[in-house]
Structures are given as C-alpha cells and as structure tokens.
N, C-alpha and C positions, 0 to 999 in steps of 0.2 A: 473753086476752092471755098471753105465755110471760114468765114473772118468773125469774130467776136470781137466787140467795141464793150468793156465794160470798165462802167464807174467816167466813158467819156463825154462830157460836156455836150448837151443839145445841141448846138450853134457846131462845135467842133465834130459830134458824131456827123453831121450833114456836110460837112467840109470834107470826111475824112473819107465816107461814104462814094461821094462825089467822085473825089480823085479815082479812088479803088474800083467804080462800077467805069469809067472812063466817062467823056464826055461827048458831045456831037450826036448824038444817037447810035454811039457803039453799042454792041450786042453786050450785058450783063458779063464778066468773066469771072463772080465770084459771088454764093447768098453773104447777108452778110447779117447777122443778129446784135441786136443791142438790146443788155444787162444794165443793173444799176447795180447789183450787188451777187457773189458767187449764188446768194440761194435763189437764184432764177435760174443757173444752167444745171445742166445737169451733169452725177457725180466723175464723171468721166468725160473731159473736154473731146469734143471730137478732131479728128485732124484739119492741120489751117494755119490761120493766122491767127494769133491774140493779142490784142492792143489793149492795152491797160493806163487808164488817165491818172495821172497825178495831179491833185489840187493844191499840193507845195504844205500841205497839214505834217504832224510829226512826223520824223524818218521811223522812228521806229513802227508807226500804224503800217506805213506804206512797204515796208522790211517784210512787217507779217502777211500781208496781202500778196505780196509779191511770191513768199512761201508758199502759200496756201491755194495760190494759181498754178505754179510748176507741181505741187501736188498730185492736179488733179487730172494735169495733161499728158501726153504718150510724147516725152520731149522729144523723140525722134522723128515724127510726122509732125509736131505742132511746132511754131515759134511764137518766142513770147517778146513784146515788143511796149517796152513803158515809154508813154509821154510823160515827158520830163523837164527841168529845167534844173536840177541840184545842179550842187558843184562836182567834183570829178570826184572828190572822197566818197562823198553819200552814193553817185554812182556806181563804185564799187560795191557799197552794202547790197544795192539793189540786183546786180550782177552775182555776188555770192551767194544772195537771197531764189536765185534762178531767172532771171532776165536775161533774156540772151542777145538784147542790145536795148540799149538806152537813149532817144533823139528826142530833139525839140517836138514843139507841134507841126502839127505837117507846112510843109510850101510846097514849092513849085515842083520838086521831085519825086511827089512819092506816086507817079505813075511808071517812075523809075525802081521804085522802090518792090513797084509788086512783081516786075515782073522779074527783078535779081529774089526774092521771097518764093515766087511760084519753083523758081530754079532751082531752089534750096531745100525744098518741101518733097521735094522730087528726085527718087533716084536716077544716075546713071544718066542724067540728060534729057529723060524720056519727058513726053509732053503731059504737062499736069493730066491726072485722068478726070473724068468730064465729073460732073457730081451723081450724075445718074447712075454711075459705076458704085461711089460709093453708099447708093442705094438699094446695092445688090448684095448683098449680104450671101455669107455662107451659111448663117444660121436666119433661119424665117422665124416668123414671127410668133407663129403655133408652137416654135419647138422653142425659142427664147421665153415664153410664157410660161411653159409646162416645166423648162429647166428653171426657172425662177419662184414658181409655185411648192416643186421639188424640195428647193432646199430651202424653203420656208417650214414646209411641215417635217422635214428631215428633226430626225432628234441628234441633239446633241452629242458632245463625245468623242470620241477615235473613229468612231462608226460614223459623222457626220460626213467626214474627209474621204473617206471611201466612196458615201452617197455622191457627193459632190464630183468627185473625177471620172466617175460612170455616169454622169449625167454631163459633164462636160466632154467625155469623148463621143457620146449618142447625141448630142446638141450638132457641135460643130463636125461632124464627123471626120478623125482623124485616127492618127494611128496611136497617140500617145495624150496622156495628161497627168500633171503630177499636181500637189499641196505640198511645200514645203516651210517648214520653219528656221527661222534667224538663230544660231547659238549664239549664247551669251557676247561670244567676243566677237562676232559679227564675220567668220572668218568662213564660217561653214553652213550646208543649208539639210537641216535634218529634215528627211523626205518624212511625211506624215499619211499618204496616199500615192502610190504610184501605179498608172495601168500601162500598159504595152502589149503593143502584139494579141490583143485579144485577153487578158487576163490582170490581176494583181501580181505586183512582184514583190519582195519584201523591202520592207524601211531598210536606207542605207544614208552615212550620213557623204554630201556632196561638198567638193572643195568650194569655194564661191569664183573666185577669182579665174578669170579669161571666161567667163561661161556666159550667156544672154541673159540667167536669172541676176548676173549682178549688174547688165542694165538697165534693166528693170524694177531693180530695188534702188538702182541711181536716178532714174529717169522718171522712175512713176510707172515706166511701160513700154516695153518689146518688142515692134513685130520686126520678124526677118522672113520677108515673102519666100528667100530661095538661097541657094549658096550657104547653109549653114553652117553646115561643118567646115568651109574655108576662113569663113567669117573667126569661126570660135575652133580654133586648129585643136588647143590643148584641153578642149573639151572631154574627157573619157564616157564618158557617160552618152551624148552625140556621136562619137567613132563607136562606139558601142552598137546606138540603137541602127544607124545610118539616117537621120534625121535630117530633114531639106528645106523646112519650114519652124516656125516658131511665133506662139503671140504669149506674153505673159505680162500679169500685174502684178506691183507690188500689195500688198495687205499691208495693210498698217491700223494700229490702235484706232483708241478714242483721243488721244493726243499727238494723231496723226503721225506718229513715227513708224516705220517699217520692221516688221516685224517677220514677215516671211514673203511668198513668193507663190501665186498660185498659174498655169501655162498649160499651152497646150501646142504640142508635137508632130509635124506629120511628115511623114514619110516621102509626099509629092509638095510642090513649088504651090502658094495657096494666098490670096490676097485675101485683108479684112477689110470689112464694108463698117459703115456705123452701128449700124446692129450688134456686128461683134464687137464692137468695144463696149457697147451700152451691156450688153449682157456679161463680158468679160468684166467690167467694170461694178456691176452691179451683185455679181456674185462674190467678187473679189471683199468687194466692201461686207456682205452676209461672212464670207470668211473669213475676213480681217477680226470682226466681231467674234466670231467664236472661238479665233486662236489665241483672242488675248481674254477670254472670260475663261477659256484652257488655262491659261496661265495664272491669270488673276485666283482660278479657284485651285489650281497647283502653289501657291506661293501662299492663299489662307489655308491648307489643308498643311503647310510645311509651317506656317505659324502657328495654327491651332494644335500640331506635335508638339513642336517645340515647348510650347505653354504648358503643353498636359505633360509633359516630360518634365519641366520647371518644379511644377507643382505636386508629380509625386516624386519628384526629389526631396519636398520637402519634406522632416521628418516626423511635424507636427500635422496632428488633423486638420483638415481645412475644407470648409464645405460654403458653398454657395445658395440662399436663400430666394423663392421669387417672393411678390408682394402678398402674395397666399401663404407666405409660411414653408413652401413645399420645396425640396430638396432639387434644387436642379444642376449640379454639378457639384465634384468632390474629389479628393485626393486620394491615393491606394490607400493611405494612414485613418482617413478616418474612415472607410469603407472596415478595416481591420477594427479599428475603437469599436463600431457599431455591430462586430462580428457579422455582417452581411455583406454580400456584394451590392455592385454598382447598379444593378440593375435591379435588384429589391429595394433601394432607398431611392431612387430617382421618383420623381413626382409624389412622394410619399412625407408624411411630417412628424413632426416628434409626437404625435399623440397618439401612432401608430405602431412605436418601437419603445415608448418610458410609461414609467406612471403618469396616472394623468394630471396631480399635484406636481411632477415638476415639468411636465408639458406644458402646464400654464404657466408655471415661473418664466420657462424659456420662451413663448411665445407675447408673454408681457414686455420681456427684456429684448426682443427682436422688435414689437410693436415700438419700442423705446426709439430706438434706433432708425428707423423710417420714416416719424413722426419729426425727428427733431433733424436729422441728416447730419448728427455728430457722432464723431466715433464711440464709445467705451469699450469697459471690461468690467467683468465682474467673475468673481467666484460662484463657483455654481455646483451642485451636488446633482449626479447622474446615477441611477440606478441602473448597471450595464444587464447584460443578457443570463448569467451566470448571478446576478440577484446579489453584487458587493454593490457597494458604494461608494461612487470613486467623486473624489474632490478635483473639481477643473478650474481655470483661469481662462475664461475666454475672449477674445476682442474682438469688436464687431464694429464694421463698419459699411457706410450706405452709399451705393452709386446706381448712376442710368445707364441704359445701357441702349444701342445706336436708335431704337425702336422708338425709346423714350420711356422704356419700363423698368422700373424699379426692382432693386434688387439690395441681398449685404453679405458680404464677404465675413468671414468667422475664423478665426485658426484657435483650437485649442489646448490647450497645455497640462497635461493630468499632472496634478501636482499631489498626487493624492502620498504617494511615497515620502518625500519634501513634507509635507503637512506631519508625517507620522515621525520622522526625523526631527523635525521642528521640535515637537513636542515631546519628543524621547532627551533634546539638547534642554530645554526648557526644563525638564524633572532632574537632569544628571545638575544645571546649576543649581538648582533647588538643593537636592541632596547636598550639594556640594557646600553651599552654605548652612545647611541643617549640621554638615557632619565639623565644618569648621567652628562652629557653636556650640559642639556636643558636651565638651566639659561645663559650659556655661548654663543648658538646660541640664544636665545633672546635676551640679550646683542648687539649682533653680527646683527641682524633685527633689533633691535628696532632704533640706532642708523642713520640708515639710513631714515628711517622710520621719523626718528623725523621733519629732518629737510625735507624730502618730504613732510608732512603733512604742514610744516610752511609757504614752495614756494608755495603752492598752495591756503591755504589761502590767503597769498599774492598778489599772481595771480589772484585771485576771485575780489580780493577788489580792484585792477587796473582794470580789465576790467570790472569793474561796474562803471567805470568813463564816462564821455562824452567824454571827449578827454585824448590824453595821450601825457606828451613831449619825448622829444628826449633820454633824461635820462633815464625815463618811460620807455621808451621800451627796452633801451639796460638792466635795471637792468630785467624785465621780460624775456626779453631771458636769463638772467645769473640764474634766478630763474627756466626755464625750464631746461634747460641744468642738471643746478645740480640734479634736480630731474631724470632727465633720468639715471645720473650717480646713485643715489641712486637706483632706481629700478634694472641696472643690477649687483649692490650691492648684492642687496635682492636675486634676480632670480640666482645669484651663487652660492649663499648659498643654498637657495631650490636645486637645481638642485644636489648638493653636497651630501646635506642628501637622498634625493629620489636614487640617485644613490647607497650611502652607505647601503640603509637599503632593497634593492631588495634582497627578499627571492629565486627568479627564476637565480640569476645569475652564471650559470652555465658551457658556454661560455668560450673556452680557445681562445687566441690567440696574438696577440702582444700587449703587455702592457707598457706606455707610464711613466715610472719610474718618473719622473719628476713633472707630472698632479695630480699621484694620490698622492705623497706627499702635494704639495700646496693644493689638499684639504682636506686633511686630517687638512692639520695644520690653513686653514681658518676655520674648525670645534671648535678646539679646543684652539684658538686664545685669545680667551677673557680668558682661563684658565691660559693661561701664564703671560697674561699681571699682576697679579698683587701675582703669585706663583715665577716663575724663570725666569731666562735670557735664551731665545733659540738663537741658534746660527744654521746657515743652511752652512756647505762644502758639495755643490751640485755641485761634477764633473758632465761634461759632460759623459752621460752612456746610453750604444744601450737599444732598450724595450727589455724588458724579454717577455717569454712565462707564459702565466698565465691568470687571471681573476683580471679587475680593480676592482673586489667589493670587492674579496676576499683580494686581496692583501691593499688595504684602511681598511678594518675591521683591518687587520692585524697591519699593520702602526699605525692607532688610539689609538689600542690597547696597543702596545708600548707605543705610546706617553702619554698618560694615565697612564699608571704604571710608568713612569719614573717620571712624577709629583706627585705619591700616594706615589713613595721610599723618597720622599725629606722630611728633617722634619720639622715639624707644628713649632716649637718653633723659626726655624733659619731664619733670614732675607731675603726677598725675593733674595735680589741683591748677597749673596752669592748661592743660587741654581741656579745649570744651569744645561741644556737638550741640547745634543746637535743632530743632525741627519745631516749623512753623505752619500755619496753614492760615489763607487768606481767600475771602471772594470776592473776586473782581467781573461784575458781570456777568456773561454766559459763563467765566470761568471760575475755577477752581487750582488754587496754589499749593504746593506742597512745599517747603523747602527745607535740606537736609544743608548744614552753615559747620564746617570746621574749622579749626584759627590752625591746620598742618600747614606740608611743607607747598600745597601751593602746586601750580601745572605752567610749564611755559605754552607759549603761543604752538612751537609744532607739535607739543602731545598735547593738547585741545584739540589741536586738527582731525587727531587719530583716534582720540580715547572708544567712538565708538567704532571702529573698526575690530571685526572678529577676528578672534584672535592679538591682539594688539595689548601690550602690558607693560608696566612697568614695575615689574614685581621681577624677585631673583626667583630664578628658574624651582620651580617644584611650589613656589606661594601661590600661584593664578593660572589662568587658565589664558585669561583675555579676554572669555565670555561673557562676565555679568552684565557689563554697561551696554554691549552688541544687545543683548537679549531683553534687558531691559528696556531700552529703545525700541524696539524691536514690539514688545509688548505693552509700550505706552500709544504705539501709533496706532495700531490696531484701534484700541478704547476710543482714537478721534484724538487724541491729545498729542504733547510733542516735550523733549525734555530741554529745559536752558541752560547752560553751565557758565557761571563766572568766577574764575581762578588768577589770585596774582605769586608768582613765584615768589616761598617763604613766608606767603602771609594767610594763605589759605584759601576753600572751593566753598562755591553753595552751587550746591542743584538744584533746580527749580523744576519738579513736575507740572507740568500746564493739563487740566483733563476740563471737556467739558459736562454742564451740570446737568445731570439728567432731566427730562423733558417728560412729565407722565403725562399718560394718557389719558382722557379723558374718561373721568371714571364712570360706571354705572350709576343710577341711582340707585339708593339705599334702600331695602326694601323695608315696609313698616314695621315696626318693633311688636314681636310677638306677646304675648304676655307670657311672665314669667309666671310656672306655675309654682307652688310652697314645695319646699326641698322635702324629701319622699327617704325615706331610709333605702339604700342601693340593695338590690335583692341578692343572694347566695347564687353565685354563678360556678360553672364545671370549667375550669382555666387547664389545660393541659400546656407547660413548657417543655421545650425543648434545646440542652445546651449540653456538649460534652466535656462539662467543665461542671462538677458536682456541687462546688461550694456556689453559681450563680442559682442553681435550684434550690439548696437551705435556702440564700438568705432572701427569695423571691418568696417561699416559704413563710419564711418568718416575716415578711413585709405585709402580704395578707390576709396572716394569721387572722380569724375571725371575723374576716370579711366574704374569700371567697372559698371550695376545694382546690388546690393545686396539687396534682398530678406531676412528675416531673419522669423525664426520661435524657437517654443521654446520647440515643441512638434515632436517628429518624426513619429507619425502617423498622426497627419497632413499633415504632409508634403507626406503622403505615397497617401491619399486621391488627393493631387490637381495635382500630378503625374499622377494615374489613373484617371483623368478628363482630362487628356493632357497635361497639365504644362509640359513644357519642359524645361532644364537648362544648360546652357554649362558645370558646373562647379560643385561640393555639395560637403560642409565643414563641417561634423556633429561630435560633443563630444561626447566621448567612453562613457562616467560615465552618465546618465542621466536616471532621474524615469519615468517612465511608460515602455518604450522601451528603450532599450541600443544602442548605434550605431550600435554594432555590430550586434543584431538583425535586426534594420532597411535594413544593407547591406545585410544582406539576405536576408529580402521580397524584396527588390530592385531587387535583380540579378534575383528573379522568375518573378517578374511583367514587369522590364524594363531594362533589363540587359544589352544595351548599355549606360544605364547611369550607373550605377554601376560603369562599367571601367573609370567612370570620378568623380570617389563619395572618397575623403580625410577623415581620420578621425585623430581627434586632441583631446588633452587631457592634464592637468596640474599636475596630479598627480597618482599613482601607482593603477594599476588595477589590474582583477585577471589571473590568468596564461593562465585561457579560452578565454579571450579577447587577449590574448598578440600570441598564439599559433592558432589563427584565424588570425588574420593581419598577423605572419610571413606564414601561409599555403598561404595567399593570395596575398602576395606578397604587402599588401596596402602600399599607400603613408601615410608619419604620421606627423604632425606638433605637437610639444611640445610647451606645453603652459607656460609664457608668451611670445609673438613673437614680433617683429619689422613690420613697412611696407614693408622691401623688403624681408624678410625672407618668410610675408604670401603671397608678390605677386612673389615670385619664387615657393612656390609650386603650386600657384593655375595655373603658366605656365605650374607645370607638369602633373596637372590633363587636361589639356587642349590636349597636344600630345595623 
C-alpha cells in the first residue's frame, strides 16, 4: 500500500514510518513517501493511506489544507488520516473539511491501525493487492504520453471535448467515455462529448443523482472495478449502455470547485493501476481548465451583449476613443450621427470623416481630456456628411483599460435644433418687448417727425418764391438744420431697435457698457416720461466681454420690469428707477433699483424659472428674466436680485471685463501725402426705390457720374453689352433679384467689377444674405447715410 506523510514532523515521520513498515525485520508492507507541502505530490493522490500533520497553527489554514488534500484524492481508494490534537469542535471542521478520521500522534497501536486501514482500502475482504499490481496499469506509458500530448496541442472549443473522449477510449481501451458538465443548480450533468459502442452519440442532459459521476464529483474520483449497474441500479443511461466497470474524475476550476465530470466506461470488469489515475487525473485537470475558460469566455461574450445592448439602447451618440485618437468602439446612434457603419469608423479618426479645422478642434479637446484625466464638455460645431452644420454638446471622459491603455468615452447631444429654438424664444421676447414699447418708440419718431414734416413744408413754400430776403434765407437754413437734426433723431432710434431686435447676434466680444445703456433707455424714454423719475449714476466702467444685443435685451428687460413693479395708483413723481453702473475688479456692475411693490422670499426663488409670472394672464409671458439669465450666463456673468416686499428690487448684472489681446505692433506712420482733388469716377447705383437714386444724385452732384437703375438685372444686361463702371452701389432687399444674387452673376460674368460692387441696405435681412457678405468679405453701407459717409465708401470700393 503507498502511505503519504505530509507536512509530518521529522522525528514523528520516523516514528510513524517505523510503526507502518513493522518492526524485527518484517518484510516492508507498504512504500511510504514523505511531502512537506501538496506542491511535491502529484495532482492526483495515488491510492493508500494519507496522514497529514497538524502543527496546532490556525484552524482555518489547516480547514484549507485539509480541503485541498480530499481534492486531490480518489476518496474511495484513499483515506485521509489528520494528526491532531484540537478539541472535538475544530475536529469537526476538519472532518467536514474531508478527514476521514482525526487521532493523536501515533502510540503503541498503530500497527493495529494499518492493518484495520489495509481492510478498509480494500474491497470485499480481499487481500490488499501487492503494489506491483498497481504498477500495471491498463494504459502504458507510450499511450498516456501521446494521450497527454494529444490534448495539449488539441484546439480548443466543443471540438476539444470530442478530441479528448476518442483519445480517452484509444488510451484506456474501453467501451465508453464521456465529458460532462455541472448545470447551474448542480442537479444535472450536460454531456459535452460522449462515445460508445464504437462512435459519438448526441449531447443529452443526465440526472446526477444515484449515478458514479455524483461520486466522483463528491469524492474527487470513481472507480468501480465490477458490478456497476447493481452498484448504481437507477442509473438509465448504465441499464442502457450494459456498463460493468467505471473510472471518473471530477474537473474543477481554478478555484478548485467542481464543475463537471470527465470517465470512462467498459463493458468487461477492469482494475486501474497508477498510471491510470495519473493520466486520468492529468487530463481531468487539462479539462477542468478548458471547461471553465468555456465558461468564463461564455459568461464575457453574455457580458460584452449585454453592454453592446446597454449602449445601443442608448439614444445618444456614444463613441469610444484610443490614445491615437482612433475610434475603437461605438453605439448604433452615433454610427447613424456619422451616416457610416460600424465597420467604416472603427480604427478610423475624425480627420477622416470632418473638416480638417474641426478635426483639430476635436482632437485638441480629446488631447484635453487624456492629458488632465478630468471629465468635460464642451459645445462643439460638426460639419456632418450632407454639408449642415449641426451644434453638439459633448462630454468626455478618460479611463484605463485592464491592459493599462488609455482610452475616453464621449456621448453626444445634437443640440443643434434647441440652439435654433433658443434663439427663435430669444427674438419672440425681443419682439415682444419692442411690441410692448411700440407706442413709446412712436412717440419717440413721431416727434421729430413733426416738426421735419413742418420745415419742409416751409421750405417748399420759400423756395417757391421769386426772391428771398436775407431773413428768408437765414430762417431756411435754421429750418434745414433742424430737420437734419430730427432725422439723425429718427435714424438712432431705428438703428437702436434694428440692432435690439437681430435674431443672428451671436458674436461675443468687447461690449461698450455705456452705448448699450443709452439705448436701451432712448427705447423706452417716452415710458418714463410720464410713469417715474429715472435717474442715471453711470461711473466710468471698462467693456465687458459679451454680446451688445444680448446684453440691451437684457437692460431693456430690466428696465421694463422695474416700471411694471411700480404701482398704477401712486403718483408718477413718487416712482423712481434708477440704473447704475460700477467697476469692482475683474468685474462690471450693472444695477436696475425701483422703490415698487417689492418680491417675497418664494417668488425670488422662482423669478427665473420659465415660464414663471406674476403678471394677470395676457401681461407676461414668464420669459424675460428665464432668458435673461439665460443670456447673462453665457457672456461668463451671473444675475443678483435683492427684493424687500413693498419697498422695492434692484438687479444686479455681474459680467466680466473684457481681456484684450495682445495687440500687434503698430506699423510705421506712412507719410501723409497733400490732399489731391478726388477724380470724376463712373458710380452706377442700384435700389428699387427711385427717390434713394435722386437724392444719391444730388449728394454727388459734381463730384462723380451716377447712373442709377432700379432693376439688377438690368443692370446685369448693359454690363454684358460693355458698360463699364468704376464703382456699383446695389440694395440687399429688392424684388426680382436680390443684391446678393446680382453679386453672384457679377463675379461669373465680370468679376473685376465685383471687387468694386458695395452693397447697402436700411433694415434687417436674412442670415443667408448676412453669412454671404461676411464669407465675402463685402463693403456695406447702412441705410440712412450722409454725403461723406456714402463718398468714403464709394473711395473704398474704388482701391
């Protein structure tokens, strides 16, 4: 019989030794091996005895040990046998751990001991068989090599398991051998490979219980020389095949748990030697390994579904970046964003699919993000496949990944819609306060208006005289005059609203705090005059950073509500508004101060909330202070509000100060050369509004020829007949052709005049005309203009 002594004490293995080999010069009745630790024997205990020392160290080391020995033994040929001294508790652990008795260190019986052991090892009574038997193996050693080599170079897969039981029925030669795996609840054993009778049969899944594979998954390992099918009555699958022999291992993980069942079947009565459990055992272990890297890459391939399923659930783009830049995974959504599939954007990077200006934007903004390993977001402008331009919000963030390679996760949000919404809600408050002031800017027009209309009747009815005296003519000059003065009256006020009410003003940059107050308050002028007392402490204050539309809606908008808080009943000359402006620092103050009726604590809470009012139904919207907010934060700024009910609000704009750039140097001062009389130049205008060509006429009477037409395809005609013109002044807004049309067949037909072609306009056009002149860099005259105003541009269309 083969006895293993491990982990027992020198002095005691020679004690133990002693006893077990007998004494006097008896004949050897067993070899006997001494371990210090399991990595000396090998993976499959052979049959015997095993004695395992306890050194009285923690219960739990010696729980594990004890585990990890019934492991690795065929519990039905081996016993396992701890020196011991715990108390009867911890004997237990060690007993449920797989010990199948637990004694002192040896005395004076354990020559008693081997030979009730020998008897127990032993079926049927029979006399242990000698060890030489167990050196006879059914499998030799050329076929345990080659079956071992076998399933070494065997590939992986479903296919391994088939290799594996045709090289375990040509090893051991029998009639049968199967691989089976554990289900989940441990109740059944799904056949993975099974051969019989000369052939494969098909997977079927097996009950476990009453059968030899469940003591083999209880024991470690199986053999039943003979009597099988008495052994295992309710076996189906044994009354089946007529089975009379049986050896199986269990397979178990890398965390040693049991996980399936690999055996082998024969037909005749068949003893195993060492051989066959080393090679039973050693293949067991190769299989054990492959059924759980089966499993392990079934359980990542049902995770890595599930995530790819997660992720194109979601409804937002979402793409995956390596440390290159290059696309290495992505969701169905933005596979669709990028109008390409999955397999055109993998390994591929935005400088392959965008322009290459905002390739670099986005790959700044990714290098951002890798460099620092903090999240952002940022807005970002995407020219897609079809050549729009769509507005995104994207966020981006940086992780490792198992390898140690860097990578960043993105999800983006086309906000591009919302942007155009934005700005559509933005122009309706606008309007919306232009149209709530509208009597007050007619007021504010009509006014001047009046007494222009009167000097020029005036004017009419003197120079329809014969003669004029000296009086005559000085009150007619003072009747021009005034009227000049009323028109750039009028022309501030226009120019005030037209600027207020641009839907495209989008533009950040130095904002001139001072300008866009004064016209906000020429707006709303005539409102005050006969509501409250305004009062202006306008320190001197740097420009802020921002948008003059934005920040005039803004202003207005205050100023407006500060007149709406005052109340109807109280005497003008008690209401007062007052607007201030302060520099504190980086920053810049704005404050709009009314002595109304005043905000409690929960409408502060809400004031900016959209839609949110406290106005009777049909006065408000709810929008201005949402919007306003809304378009302070943008500029970098933030809005303050302090309100005591009854006594009155101040709002406080906060923006910060603009920051210039570090300017060029100046280049050296040319000499000025002596002023040259301006030569007779060929000016052709163009406007469908007859009286804008008299009086361009009569403004450079005797300076330049002006030409005038009303039509610009006219004018396209006497070009392509030759007409030539130093100069061409054409209105954006006009029916049939539009300027901007015209400047286009221009540049095809005669595109050295083009570079000399102005276009001028009096009032707000569409984004197409405005984003044509900025691509083209055009000159622009804003309508109404002066004599040197229109003959300094028409100097610049002449260079």
């Amino acid at each position: 019989m083969q006895v293993i002594l491990l982990k027992v004490p020198l002095l005691l293995c020679d004690e133990v030794e002693r006893r077990l080999q007998g004494e006097g010069g008896q004949e050897p009745r067993c070899q006997v091996l001494r371990a210090a630790g399991l990595e000396h024997l090998p993976e499959r205990l052979p049959p015997g005895l095993v004695i395992l020392g306890d050194d009285g160290g923690a219960l739990k080391e010696m729980v594990e040990l004890c585990r990890r020995v019934h492991a690795r033994r065929f519990s039905w040929r081996t016993h396992l046998t701890v020196l011991t001294r715990r108390s009867p508790v911890e004997l237990q652990a060690l007993a449920r751990a797989g010990a199948d008795e637990c004694i002192s260190p040896p005395g004076e019986d354990w020559g008693v001991r081997l030979i009730a052991l020998s008897r127990r090892l032993h079926l049927d009574g029979m006399e242990a068989p000698a060890l030489v038997r167990l050196e006879q193996p059914r499998v030799t050693a050329q076929e345990a090599l080659y079956a071992l080599l076998s399933s070494t170079s065997a590939d992986i897969g479903p296919e391994f398991f088939r290799a594996l039981v045709a090289h375990l029925v040509s090893a051991f030669r029998v009639t049968g051998a199967l691989v089976g795996a554990l289900t989940p609840d441990k109740e059944h054993l799904q056949l993975l490979a099974f051969w019989t009778d000369g052939g494969f049969r098909e997977s079927r899944l097996l009950p476990l219980r009453g059968t030899p594979h469940q003591e083999a998954i209880t024991h470690g390992s199986c053999h039943i020389p003979d009597a099988l099918v008495e052994r295992f009555p309710d076996d189906a699958l044994l009354q089946e095949q007529g089975y009379r022999a049986y050896l199986g291992v269990a397979l178990r993980d890398s965390h040693q748990q049991a996980v399936g069942v690999m055996a082998v079947a024969h037909g005749e009565p068949f003893e195993a030697g060492i051989m066959d459990y080393a090679l039973l055992g050693a293949l067991g272990t190769r299989a054990g390994a492959e059924l759980a890297r089966g499993r392990a890459q079934a359980e990542l391939e049902h995770t890595r579904d599930f995530l790819s399923n997660i992720i194109n659930a979601v409804p937002d783009p979402v793409f995956v970046k390596d440390r290159e830049h290059r696309f290495v995974a992505m969701n169905a959504a933005f596979a669709r964003f990028m109008a390409r599939t999955e397999e055109q954007l993998i390994g591929k990077s935005d400088y392959d699919f965008v322009p290459e200006h905002e390739a670099s934007i986005f790959w700044r903004k990714d290098e951002e993000v890798f460099r620092s390993g903090q999240p952002n977001e940022n807005e970002e402008t995407l020219t897609d496949s079809a050549g729009r331009s769509r507005t995104l919000i994207t966020t981006k963030a940086a992780f490792t990944g198992a390898g140690g390679e860097q990578f960043i996760v993105a999800v983006i949000r086309d906000v591009t819609e919302s942007r155009r919404l934005e700005m559509q809600l933005r122009l309706a408050d606008r309007m919306a306060s232009v149209g709530a002031l509208a009597a007050g800017v007619a007021h504010e027009i009509n006014n001047p208006l009046a007494y222009i209309s009167s000097n020029l009747s005036f004017i009419a009815e003197q120079l329809a005289q014969d003669e004029l005296e000296h009086e005559a003519r000085t009150e007619l000059r003072q009747a021009v005059l005034e009227s000049l003065e009323g028109t750039r009256r009028v022309r501030g006020i226009v120019q005030d609203l037209k600027f207020f009410a641009r839907a495209d003003d989008e533009k950040q940059g130095a904002v001139d705090v001072h300008r866009v107050i004064h016209g906000a308050l020429r707006i709303v002028r005539n409102e005050f005059q006969h509501r409250a007392l305004l009062t202006r402490a306008l320190e001197p204050v740097p420009a802020v950073h921002g948008s003059e539309g934005r920040l005039g809606q803004v202003v207005v908008n205050l100023l407006v509500n500060a007149l709406q808080a005052l109340p109807i009943d109280r005497p003008s000359e008690q209401n007062s508004v007052r607007i201030a402006t302060h520099h504190k620092g980086a920053w810049v103050h704005i404050e709009v101060e009314d002595n109304g009726q005043g905000m409690s604590s929960e409408v502060q809470k809400r004031i900016f909330d959209p839609f949110f009012t406290t106005k009777p139904i049909g006065k408000g919207t709810g929008l201005g202070l949402s919007i306003s907010n809304t378009l302070i934060q943008v500029m970098g700024g933030w809005i303050e509000v302090q309100s005591t009910q009854g006594k009155g609000s101040t709002f406080r704009l906060v923006l910060p100060v603009y920051q210039e750039k570090a300017a060029a140097p100046e280049p050296a001062p040319t000499p000025v050369a002596p002023p040259t009389q301006e030569p007779r130049r060929r000016v052709l205008l163009i406007d469908d509004e007859p009286a804008v060509g008299a009086s361009v006429r009569r403004l450079l009477r005797g300076v330049h020829e002006v030409h005038t037409l009303q039509d610009a395809r006219e004018a396209l005609g006497l070009i392509a007949r030759g007409e030539r013109y130093d100069a061409i002044l054409c209105d954006v807004m006009m029916q049939g052709m539009s300027g901007v049309q015209f400047v286009q067949e221009l540049e095809r037909v005669a595109p050295e005049m083009a570079r000399r072609t102005g276009l001028m306009s009096g009032g707000v056009f569409d984004a197409q005309a405005r984003s044509f002149i900025e691509a083209r860099a055009l000159d622009f005259l804003h309508k109404p203009f002066e004599r040197e105003s229109l003959r300094a541009f028409l100097e610049r269309l002449y260079r």
